[in-house]
N, C-alpha and C positions, 0 to 999 in steps of 0.2 A: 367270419365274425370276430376271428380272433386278434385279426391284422388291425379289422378296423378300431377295435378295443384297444387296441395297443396304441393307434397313430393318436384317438381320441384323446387315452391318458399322459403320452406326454406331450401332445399339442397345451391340453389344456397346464401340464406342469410347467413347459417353458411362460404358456402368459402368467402365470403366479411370480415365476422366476425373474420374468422382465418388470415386473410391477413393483416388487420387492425391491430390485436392484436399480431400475431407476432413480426416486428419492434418493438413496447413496450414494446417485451418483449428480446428481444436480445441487444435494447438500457438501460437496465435496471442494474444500479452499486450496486454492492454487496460490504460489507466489513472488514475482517477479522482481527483479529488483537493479538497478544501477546505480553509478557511485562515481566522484570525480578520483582516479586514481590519484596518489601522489598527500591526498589528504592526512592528516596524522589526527583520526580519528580521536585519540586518547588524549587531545589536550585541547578537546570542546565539549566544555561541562555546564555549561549551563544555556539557558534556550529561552524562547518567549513566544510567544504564540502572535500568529499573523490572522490577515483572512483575505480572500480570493471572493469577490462579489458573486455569490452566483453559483460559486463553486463546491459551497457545504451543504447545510439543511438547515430549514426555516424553523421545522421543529424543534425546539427550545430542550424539549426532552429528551430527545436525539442524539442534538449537540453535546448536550449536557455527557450523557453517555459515555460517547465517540471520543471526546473530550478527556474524562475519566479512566477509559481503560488506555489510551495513550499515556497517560502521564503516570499510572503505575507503572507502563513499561519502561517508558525512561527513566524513574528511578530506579528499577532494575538494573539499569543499565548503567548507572553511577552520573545521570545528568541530572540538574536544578533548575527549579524556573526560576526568572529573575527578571525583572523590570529593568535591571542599570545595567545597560552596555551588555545585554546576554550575547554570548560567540555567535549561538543560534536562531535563525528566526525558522518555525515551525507551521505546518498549515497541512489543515487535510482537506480532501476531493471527496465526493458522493454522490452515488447517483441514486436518485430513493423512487422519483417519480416515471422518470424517463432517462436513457442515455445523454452522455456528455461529455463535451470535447475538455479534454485535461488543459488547465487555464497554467500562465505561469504568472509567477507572483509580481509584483509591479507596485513601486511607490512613485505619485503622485504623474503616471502618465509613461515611469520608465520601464522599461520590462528589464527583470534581473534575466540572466546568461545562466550557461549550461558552466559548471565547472571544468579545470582543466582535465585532459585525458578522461574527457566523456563520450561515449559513443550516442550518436544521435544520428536516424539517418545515413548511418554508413560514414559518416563524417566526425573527425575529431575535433572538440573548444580548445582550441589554444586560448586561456585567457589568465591576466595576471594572479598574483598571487603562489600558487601552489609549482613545484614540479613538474611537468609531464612524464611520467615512468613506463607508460603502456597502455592498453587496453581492462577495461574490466576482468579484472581475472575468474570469476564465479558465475556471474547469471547479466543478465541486461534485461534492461524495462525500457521499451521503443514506443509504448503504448500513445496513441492520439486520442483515444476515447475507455468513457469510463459505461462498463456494462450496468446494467440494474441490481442495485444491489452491491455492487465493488465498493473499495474505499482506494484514497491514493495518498501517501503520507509523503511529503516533503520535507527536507532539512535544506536550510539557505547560510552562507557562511556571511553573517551579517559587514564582515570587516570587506571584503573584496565583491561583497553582492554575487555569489555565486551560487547555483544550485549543484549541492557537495552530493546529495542523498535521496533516490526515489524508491519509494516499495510498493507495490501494488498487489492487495489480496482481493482473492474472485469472493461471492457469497458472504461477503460478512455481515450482511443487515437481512433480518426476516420483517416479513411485513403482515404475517399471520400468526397465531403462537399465542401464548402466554408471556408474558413481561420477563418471566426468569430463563424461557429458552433461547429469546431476542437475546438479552444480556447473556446469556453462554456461548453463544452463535460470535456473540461478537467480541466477549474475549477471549474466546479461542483464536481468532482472525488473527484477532491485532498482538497478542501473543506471539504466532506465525511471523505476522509483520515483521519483527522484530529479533525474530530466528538469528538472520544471516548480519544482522547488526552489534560489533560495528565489524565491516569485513577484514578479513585477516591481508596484512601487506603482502605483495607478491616477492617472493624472492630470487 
């Protein structure tokens, strides 16, 4: 009787265990990220916002958001928005309803390129503009699809049409909640996002 009292209480402690620590770990943000080496981050200050058909959310609210806590981070970060000639052209990814293949951004039919000393695919962009110095020194983002619930922040270096900068955080959108844990959920993300930015030069 004793054994089985035993196996009972912590059968039943571990399902407590696993229940608790699930949630923690499904609510838990990951975050990946790649970058055209050779870029001199520190002298692209100011940016403007783009858009990918397809690729954000329809929800005006969302957007709005999404929108919002990127642009405190970039002034964190010492960038501006600007309409004239901004260095930057900026664009986020989301997947709210169903997964999605990460789009790249394209004016009028042309698809913009990976930056120089980008890894993609095992393969490096040699493309004009920047130096080639090496490989991403810190983390790589290879990603082809966006999970439920991800976001995908790009940076494009609007002079040589190159994509300079990707981040990709897991969980940063709730789709059940109160209005003020959504927005906590999701500036904490995009916070994160914004950790490893701008990356430090290799030496």
């Amino acid at each position: 009787m004793v054994r089985r009292a035993r196996k009972s209480f912590w059968g039943a402690w571990l399902t407590i265990l696993a229940a608790v620590c699930s949630p923690l770990h499904a609510m838990a943000q990951t975050v990946s990220y790649n970058y055209a080496e050779g870029v001199n981050f520190a002298l692209l200050r100011t940016y403007e916002w783009v858009s990918i058909e397809g690729a954000g959310t329809a929800d005006q609210t969302l957007d709005g958001s999404i929108r919002q806590a990127i642009e405190v981070q970039l002034s964190r970060k010492g960038l501006t928005r600007s309409a004239d000639h901004a260095q930057l052209l900026i664009v986020y990814q989301a997947s709210v309803m169903r997964e999605k293949e990460i789009k790249m951004y394209g004016i009028e039919g042309f698809a913009w390129g990976y930056g120089p000393g980008w890894i993609r695919d095992q393969s490096y962009g040699y493309n004009h503009g920047y130096t080639f110095v090496g490989v991403p020194s810190i983390s790589t983002s290879t990603d082809s699809t966006i999970p439920i619930g991800n976001l995908v922040f790009d940076m494009y270096d609007s002079a040589y049409q190159d994509l300079i900068w990707r981040a990709h955080v897991s969980n940063a959108l709730m789709f059940v909640g109160d209005v003020d844990k959504k927005w906590r959920r999701l500036n904490k993300a995009v916070t994160q996002l914004f950790g490893p930015y701008p990356p430090k030069p290799r030496r």
